[in-house]
C-alpha positions in Angstrom: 18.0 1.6 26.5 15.7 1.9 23.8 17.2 2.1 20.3 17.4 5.7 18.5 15.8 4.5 15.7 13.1 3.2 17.1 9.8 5.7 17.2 7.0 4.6 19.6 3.8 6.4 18.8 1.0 6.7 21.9 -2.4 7.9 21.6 -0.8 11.3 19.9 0.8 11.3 17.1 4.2 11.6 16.5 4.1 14.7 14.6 1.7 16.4 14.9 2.8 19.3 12.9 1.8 17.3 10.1 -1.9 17.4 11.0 -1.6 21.2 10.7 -0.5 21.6 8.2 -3.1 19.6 5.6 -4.2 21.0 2.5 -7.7 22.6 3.2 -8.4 22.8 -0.5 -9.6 19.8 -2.1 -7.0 21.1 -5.2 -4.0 21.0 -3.7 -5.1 17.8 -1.7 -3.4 15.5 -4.2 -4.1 13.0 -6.8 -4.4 9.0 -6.4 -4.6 6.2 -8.6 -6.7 3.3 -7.2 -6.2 -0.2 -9.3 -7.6 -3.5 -8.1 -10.7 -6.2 -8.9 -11.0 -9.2 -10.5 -14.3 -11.0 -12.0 -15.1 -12.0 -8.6 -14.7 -9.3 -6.6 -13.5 -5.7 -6.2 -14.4 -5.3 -2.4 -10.6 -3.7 -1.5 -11.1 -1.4 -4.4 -14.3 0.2 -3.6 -13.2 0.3 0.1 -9.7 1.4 -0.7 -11.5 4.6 -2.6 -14.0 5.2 0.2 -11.4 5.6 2.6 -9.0 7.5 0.5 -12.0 9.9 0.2 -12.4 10.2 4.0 -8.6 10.7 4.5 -9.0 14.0 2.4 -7.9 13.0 -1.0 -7.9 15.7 -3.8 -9.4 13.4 -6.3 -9.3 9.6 -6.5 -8.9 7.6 -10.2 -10.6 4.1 -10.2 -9.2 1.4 -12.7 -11.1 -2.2 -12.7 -11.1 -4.7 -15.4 -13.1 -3.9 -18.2 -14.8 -7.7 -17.4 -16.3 -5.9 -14.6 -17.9 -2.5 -16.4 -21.7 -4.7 -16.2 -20.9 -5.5 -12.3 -20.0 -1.7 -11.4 -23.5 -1.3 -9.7 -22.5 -3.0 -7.1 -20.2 -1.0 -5.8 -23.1 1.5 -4.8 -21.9 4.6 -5.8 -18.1 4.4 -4.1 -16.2 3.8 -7.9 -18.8 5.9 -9.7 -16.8 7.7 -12.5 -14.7 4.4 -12.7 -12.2 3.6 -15.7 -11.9 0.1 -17.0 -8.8 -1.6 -18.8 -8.5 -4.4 -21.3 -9.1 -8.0 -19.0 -7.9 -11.7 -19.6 -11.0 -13.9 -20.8 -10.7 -15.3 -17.1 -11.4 -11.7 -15.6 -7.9 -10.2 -14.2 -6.3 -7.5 -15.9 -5.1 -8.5 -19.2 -1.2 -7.4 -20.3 -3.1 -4.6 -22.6 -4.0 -2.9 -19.6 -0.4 -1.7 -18.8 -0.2 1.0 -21.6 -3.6 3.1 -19.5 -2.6 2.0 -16.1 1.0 3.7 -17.0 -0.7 6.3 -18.3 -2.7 7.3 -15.4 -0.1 6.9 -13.0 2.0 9.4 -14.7 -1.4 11.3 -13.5 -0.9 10.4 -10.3 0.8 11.9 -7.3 0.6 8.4 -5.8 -0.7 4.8 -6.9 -2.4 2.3 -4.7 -2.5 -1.6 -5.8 -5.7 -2.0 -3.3 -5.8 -5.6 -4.0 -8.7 -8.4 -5.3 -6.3 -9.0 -8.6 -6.9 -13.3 -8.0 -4.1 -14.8 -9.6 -3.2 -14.3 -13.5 -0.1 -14.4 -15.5 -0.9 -11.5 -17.5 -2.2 -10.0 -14.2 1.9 -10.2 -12.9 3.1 -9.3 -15.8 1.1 -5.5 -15.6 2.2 -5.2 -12.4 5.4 -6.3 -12.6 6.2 -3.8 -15.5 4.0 -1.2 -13.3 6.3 -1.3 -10.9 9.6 -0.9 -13.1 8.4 1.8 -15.7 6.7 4.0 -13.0 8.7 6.4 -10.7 5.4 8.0 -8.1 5.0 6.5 -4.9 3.5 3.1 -5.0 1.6 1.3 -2.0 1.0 -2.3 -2.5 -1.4 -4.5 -0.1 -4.1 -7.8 0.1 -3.5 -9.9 -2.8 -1.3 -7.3 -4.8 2.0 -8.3 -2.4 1.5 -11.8 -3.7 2.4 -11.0 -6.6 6.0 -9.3 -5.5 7.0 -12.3 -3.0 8.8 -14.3 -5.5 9.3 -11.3 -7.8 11.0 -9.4 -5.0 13.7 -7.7 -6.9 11.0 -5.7 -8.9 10.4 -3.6 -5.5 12.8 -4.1 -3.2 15.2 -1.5 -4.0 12.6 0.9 -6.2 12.3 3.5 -3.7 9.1 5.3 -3.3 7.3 1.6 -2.6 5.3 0.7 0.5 4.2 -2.3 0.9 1.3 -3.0 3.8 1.5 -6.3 4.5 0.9 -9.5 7.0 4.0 -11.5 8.7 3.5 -14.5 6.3 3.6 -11.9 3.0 6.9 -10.6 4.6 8.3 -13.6 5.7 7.9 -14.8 2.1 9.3 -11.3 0.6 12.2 -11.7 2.9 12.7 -15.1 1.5 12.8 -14.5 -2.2 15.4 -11.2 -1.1 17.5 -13.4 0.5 17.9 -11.7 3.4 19.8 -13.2 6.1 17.3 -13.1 8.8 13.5 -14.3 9.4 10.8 -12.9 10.2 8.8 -15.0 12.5 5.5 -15.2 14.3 6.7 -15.7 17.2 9.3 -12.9 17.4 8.8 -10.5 20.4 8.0 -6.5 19.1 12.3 -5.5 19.9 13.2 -8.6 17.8 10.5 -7.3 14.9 11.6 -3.9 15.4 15.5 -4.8 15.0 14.4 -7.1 12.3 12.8 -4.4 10.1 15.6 -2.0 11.2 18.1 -4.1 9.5 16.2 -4.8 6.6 14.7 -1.4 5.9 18.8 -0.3 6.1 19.5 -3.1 3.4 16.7 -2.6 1.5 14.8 0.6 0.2 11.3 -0.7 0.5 9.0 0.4 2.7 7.2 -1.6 5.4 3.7 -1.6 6.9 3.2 -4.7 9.2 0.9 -5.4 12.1 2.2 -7.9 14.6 -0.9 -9.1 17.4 -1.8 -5.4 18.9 0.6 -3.2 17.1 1.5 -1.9 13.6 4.8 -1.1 12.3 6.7 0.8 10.1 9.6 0.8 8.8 11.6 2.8 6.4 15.3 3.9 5.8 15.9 1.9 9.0 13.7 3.9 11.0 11.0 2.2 13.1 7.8 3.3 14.5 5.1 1.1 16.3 1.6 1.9 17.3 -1.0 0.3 19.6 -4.2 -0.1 17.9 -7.0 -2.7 18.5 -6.5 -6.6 18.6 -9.7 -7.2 17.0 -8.8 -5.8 13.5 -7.2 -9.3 12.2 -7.1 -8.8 8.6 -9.1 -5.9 7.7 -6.7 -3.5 8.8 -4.8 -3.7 5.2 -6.6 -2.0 2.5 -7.8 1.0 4.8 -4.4 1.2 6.5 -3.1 1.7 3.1 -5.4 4.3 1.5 -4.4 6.1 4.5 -0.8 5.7 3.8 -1.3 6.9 0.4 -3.4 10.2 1.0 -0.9 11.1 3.8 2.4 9.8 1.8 1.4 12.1 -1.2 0.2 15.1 0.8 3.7 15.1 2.4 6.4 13.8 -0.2 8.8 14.7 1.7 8.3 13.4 4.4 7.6 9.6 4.2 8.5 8.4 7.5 6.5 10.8 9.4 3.7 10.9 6.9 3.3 7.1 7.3 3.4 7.3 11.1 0.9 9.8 11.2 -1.6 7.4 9.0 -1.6 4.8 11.5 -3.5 7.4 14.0 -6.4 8.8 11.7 
């Protein structure tokens, strides 16, 4: 018998009602903030932006270090209009940088950490604080959950925080929560599923995870998996979650579903 809590999505989507009822007006198609790069890259940000713009975003903010601003051609065209905050000397974004980032996600219906931070003190510090002075929905993936493994406490109980993630990043974030049971590679998809059942019922973080052909999610307790293609190793993250944003703050209400629905577009 299979669990009540336990959604499986096919080649439809769950609920479809939600693909309805989209806003058809780019202004009342919401507002994200997109913050990520480092002096040596800033791939998952431009990506993260393209994709948000293809999921039907309203209008997408683009914060980078300001060590960046002479490098922005580079990102042929997709962070054009981008905003730049105050950087460490070694390129990551300097504790200065939390007053604007702040500020523009009290703009924001929804901020995404797309990733490419490297690792800085000053760098956790902003994102740290981020996550505990900020109330809008937050999603969190690459390099950006590293900073929250052994920080856990920062996110695990926030609310309105998804993270999209891979087993090892949750394994570790399970870890640093203390939670009773592992999460393991070699767990079959009902032991994962019960897994994130329990922990998503402990905990009020949200969960994005893929495990070999299938991605789950997990929130509140509920649990939905999807098939998708074996060959997307790790670049599913950053695109999976500029869906999850567009869709999560076009349906606030909604989280679970809105989620769900993500994983099919």
């Amino acid at each position: 018998m299979t669990a009540t809590y336990w959604h499986r999505q096919g080649d439809q989507p769950l609920f479809p009602d939600l693909l309805w009822s989209r806003p058809e007006n780019k202004q009342f198609a919401g507002k994200l903030l997109v913050v990520g790069g480092h002096a040596h890259g800033f791939a998952a940000l431009a990506e993260a932006f393209a994709v948000a713009e293809q999921s039907g975003v309203g209008v997408a903010r683009v914060i980078l270090p300001d060590h960046l601003r002479s490098q922005l051609t580079k990102v042929q065209g997709a962070a054009v209009g981008a905003e730049f905050a105050p950087s460490t000397p070694s390129g990551g974004f300097g504790s200065k940088a939390l007053a604007e980032i702040l500020a523009a996600s009290n703009w924001a219906d929804a901020a995404l950490l797309a990733g490419d931070f490297g690792r800085n003190s000053e760098t956790a510090i902003v994102l740290e604080k981020l996550a505990s002075k900020s109330s809008e929905p937050l999603v969190i993936t690459k390099d950006a959950v590293d900073y929250f493994t052994s920080a856990s406490s920062s996110i695990l109980n926030r609310g309105n925080t998804c993270v999209v993630l891979t087993i090892a990043q949750l394994q570790k974030l399970a870890q640093d929560a203390r939670f009773p049971k592992a999460f393991t590679f070699s767990m079959d998809l009902l032991q994962l599923v019960e897994t994130l059942h329990e922990f998503t019922t402990q905990f009020s973080l949200y969960i994005v995870v893929k495990h070999l052909d299938t991605i789950l999610v997990a929130l509140n307790g509920q649990v939905s998996t999807t098939k998708v293609d074996q060959g997307l190793e790790d670049s599913w993250r950053v695109s999976t979650a500029a869906k999850v944003a567009v869709w999560w703050l076009q349906n606030p209400s909604k989280p679970f579903e809105a989620i769900t629905t993500a994983i099919t577009t």
